[in-house]
BAFIMI-493849 format. One record per residue (C-alpha): residue in one letter; x negated, y, z. Coordinates in steps of 0.5 Angstrom, whole numbers, plus 500, padded with zeros to 3 digits. Example, Ala and Ser with C-alpha at 12.3 -4.5 7.8 and 13.67 -1.06 7.14 Angstrom:
<nodes>
A475491516/S473498514/
</nodes>
This chain:
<nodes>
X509542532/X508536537/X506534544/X499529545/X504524547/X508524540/X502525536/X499518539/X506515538/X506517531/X498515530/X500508533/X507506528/X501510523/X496503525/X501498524/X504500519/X498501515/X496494516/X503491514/X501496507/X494493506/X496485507/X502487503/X499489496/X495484496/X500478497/X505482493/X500482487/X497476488/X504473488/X505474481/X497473480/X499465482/X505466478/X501467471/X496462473/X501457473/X505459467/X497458463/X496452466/X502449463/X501451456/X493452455/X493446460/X485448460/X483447468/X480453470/X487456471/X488450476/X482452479/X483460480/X489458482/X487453488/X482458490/X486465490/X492461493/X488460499/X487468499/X495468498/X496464504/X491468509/X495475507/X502472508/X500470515/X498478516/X504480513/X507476518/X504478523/X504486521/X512486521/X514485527/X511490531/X512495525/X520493527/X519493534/X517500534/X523503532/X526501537/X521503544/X517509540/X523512536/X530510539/X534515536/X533514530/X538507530/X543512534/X543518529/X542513523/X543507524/X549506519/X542507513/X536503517/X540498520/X543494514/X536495511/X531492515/X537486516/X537485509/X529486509/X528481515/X534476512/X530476505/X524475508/X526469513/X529465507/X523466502/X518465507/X522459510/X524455504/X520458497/X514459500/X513453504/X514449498/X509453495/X504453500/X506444502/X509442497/X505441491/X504434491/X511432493/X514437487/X514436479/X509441476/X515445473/X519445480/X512447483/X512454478/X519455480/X518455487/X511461485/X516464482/X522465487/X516467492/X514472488/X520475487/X522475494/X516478496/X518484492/X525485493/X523486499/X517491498/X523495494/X528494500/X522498504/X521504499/X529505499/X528506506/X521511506/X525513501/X531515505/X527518511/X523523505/X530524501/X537523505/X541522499/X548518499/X550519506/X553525509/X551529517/X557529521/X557530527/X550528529/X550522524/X549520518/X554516515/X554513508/X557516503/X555511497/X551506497/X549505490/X547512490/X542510497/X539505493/X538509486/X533514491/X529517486/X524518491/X525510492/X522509486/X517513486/X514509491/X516502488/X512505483/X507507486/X507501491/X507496485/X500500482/X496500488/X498492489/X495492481/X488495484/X488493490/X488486488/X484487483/X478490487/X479484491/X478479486/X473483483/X469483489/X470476492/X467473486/X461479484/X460476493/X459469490/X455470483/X450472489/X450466493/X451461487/X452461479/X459462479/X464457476/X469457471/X475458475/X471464478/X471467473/X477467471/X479469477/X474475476/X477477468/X484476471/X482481477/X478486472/X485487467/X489487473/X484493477/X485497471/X492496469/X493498476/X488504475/X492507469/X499506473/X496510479/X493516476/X499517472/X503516478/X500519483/X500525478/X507524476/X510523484/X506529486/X510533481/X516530481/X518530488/X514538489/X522540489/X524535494/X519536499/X516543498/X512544505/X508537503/X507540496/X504547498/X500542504/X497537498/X496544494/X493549500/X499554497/X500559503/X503565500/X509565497/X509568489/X502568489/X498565483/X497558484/X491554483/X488548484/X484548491/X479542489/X475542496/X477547502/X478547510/X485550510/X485554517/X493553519/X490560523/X489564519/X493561514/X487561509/X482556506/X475557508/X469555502/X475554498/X472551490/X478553486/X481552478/X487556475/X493552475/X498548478/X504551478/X508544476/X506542483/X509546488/X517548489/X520554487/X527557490/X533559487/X530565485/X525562482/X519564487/X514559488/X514556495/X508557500/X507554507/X509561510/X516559508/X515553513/X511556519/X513552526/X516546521/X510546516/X506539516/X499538519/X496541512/X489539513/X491532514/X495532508/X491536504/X484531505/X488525506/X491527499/X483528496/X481522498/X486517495/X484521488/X477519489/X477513491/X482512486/X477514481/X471511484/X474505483/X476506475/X469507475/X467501478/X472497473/X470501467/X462499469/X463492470/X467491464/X462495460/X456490463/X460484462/X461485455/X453488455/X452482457/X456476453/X460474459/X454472463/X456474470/X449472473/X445476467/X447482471/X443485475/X444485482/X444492485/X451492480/X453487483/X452488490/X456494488/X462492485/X463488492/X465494496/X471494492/X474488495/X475494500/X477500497/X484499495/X485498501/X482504504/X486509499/X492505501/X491507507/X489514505/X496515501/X500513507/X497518511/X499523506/X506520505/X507520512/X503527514/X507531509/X514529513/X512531520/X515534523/X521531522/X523523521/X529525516/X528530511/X531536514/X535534519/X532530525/X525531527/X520526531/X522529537/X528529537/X527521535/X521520539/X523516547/X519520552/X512516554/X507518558/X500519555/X497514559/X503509556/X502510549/X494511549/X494505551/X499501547/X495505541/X488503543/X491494544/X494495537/X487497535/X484490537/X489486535/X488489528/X481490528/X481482531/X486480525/X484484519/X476481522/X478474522/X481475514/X475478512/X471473517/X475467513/X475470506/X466469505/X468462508/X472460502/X468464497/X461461499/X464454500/X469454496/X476450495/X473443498/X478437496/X480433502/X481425500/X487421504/X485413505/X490409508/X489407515/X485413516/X487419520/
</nodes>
């Protein structure tokens, strides 16, 4: 497959772009989230939609500045981990990450800086324009960045010549299915993500103090998000994994623990898949699952022996596969459990016990962490290759030492550790103190 080198390097694009997709789904949901708070305060004109606005705001503004943070390095790396890649495609990556860069400058310079600074020198209606116009250009940008996974996992509208791809067709680049897919999923998981987030923020702070009542609209606004998050996700997760099974069959076998072609397919709930002995070690297995795996022409089902010296690291995507399913689950049954418990209730967030509470905390964590999962999949189920079918990591890959990319590895490390530390260090400040109005006196500072 890959030398130590390679791996390490892959591992370190791994680190930063996991940390942009994190940062990402919170400030892409939560963008649409400070949307409707607005558009509420507006025609109910009650003051809880002002007060979760200025708090979630806040929250908003800390994700922004890791986005920030987390892009540049992602950008960097295409060219000092993977130059090749600009030289065999860079008719496909380069317009996409400059419309990406370009869409983000504008945004970020103008919309959201009004956004963020300019409340107080705005109508309130010019003010909702700019929340709106800030949201949308977080998205169109999330949606330029799955066209381009989407491309590396299925290269349609484009043509090799030569040892390059050359665009054919535009529109037929951009109408991607795989894009799609994942601007779905995408859109889903920054539903549970945010969702998970606010329920956590808000369950930490009826532990330190009776919440009020822009908390808790915070919290209501966060449950009907997580769930509707949730259904998408499972839907989703589920569809994609069918619908894709034809384009990317090795990593369809890999999710599957399929070996053998023409075998009986079935459902491998849990296993160790030995790539050795091409076998699943303690397998739990239930009939079914053909719709996931590919066949070819002749209509024989696709296993990983098809694929042997360019099949995927299968017990990476096959756990990887496992564990965003469970925390997926996990959390539905933590919104269910406290949808439940609030309408037990009557609404009364300090009437439930707080063990429950203390429980639903941790899912401020857990959308992350499944969309960490889920990216080791995507990302896992390509190798070895960069573009599906023709360009391998090696062949992209600039050739580092071990002690280079070790190290530039274990830096990144810090840096995010140091980062994503400060934004959760930041986010117990504003959620035990709360937003503290600042009061200006002439002549003062």
């Amino acid at each position: 497959m890959t030398n130590l080198p390679t791996w390490l390097a892959q591992l370190q694009f791994f680190t930063g772009l996991g940390f942009l997709l994190v940062f990402l789904l919170i400030e892409l949901a939560l963008a649409w989230v400070l949307f409707a708070f607005k558009l509420a305060s507006h025609f109910a004109g009650r003051p809880e939609w002002v007060a979760a606005y200025r708090f979630w705001v806040r929250v908003f503004a800390l994700s922004s500045v890791l986005v920030l943070a987390g892009i540049v390095p992602v950008i960097l790396q295409f060219g000092s981990q993977w130059p090749g890649l600009m030289d065999k495609a860079d008719v496909v990556v380069g317009p996409l990450l400059l419309l990406m860069m370009v869409i983000g400058v504008i945004f970020r310079s103008c919309f959201l800086g009004a956004m963020l600074f300019g409340q107080n020198k705005l109508s309130p209606w010019v003010h909702t324009c700019m929340v709106l116009m800030t949201a949308l250009g977080i998205t169109v940008t999330a949606w330029l960045g799955c066209v381009l996974l989407g491309w590396f996992l299925h290269p349609v509208g484009g043509e090799w010549v030569n040892g390059r791809y050359l665009v054919q067709s535009w529109p037929t680049l951009l109408r991607n299915t795989q894009a799609a897919w994942l601007f779905g999923l995408l859109l889903a998981m920054a539903a549970l993500t945010a969702g998970g987030l606010m329920l956590g923020v808000v369950a930490r702070q009826s532990l330190r103090h009776p919440v009020q009542i822009g908390e808790l609209t915070g919290l209501r606004t966060g449950l009907v998000l997580g769930t509707a998050g949730w259904l998408l996700a499972v839907g989703l997760l589920a569809g994609y994994a069918m619908a894709s099974a034809s384009q990317l069959p090795a990593r369809a076998a890999a999710i599957m623990g399929y070996w053998k072609n023409n075998t009986p397919a079935e459902w491998v709930v849990f296993a160790w898949p030995d790539a050795n002995t091409q076998d699943n070690h303690a397998a739990w297995r239930v009939k079914g699952g053909e719709d996931w795996l590919a066949r070819d022409e002749k209509g024989v089902l696709v296993g990983l022996e098809r694929h042997s010296g360019m099949a995927p690291p299968v017990a990476l995507v096959f756990w990887s596969a496992r564990l965003t399913l469970l925390i997926v689950l996990v959390m539905g049954a933590l919104i269910s459990l406290a949808w439940w418990q609030l309408y037990k209730r009557k609404a009364d967030l300090q009437a439930v016990p707080v063990r429950w509470r203390r429980t639903w905390a941790y899912a401020a964590y857990l959308g992350g962490t499944a969309a960490l999962t889920g990216l080791a999949c995507l990302l896992a189920g390509q190798m070895p290759y960069a573009v599906q079918g023709k360009v391998t990591l090696t062949e992209v890959a600039v050739p580092h030492s071990l002690f280079e990319v070790g190290f530039g590895l274990l830096l990144y490390c810090l840096v995010y550790g140091v980062l994503a530390a400060g934004f959760v260090r930041l986010l117990r400040h504003i959620a035990f103190y709360g937003v503290v109005p600042v009061t200006r006196h002439r002549g003062r500072a």
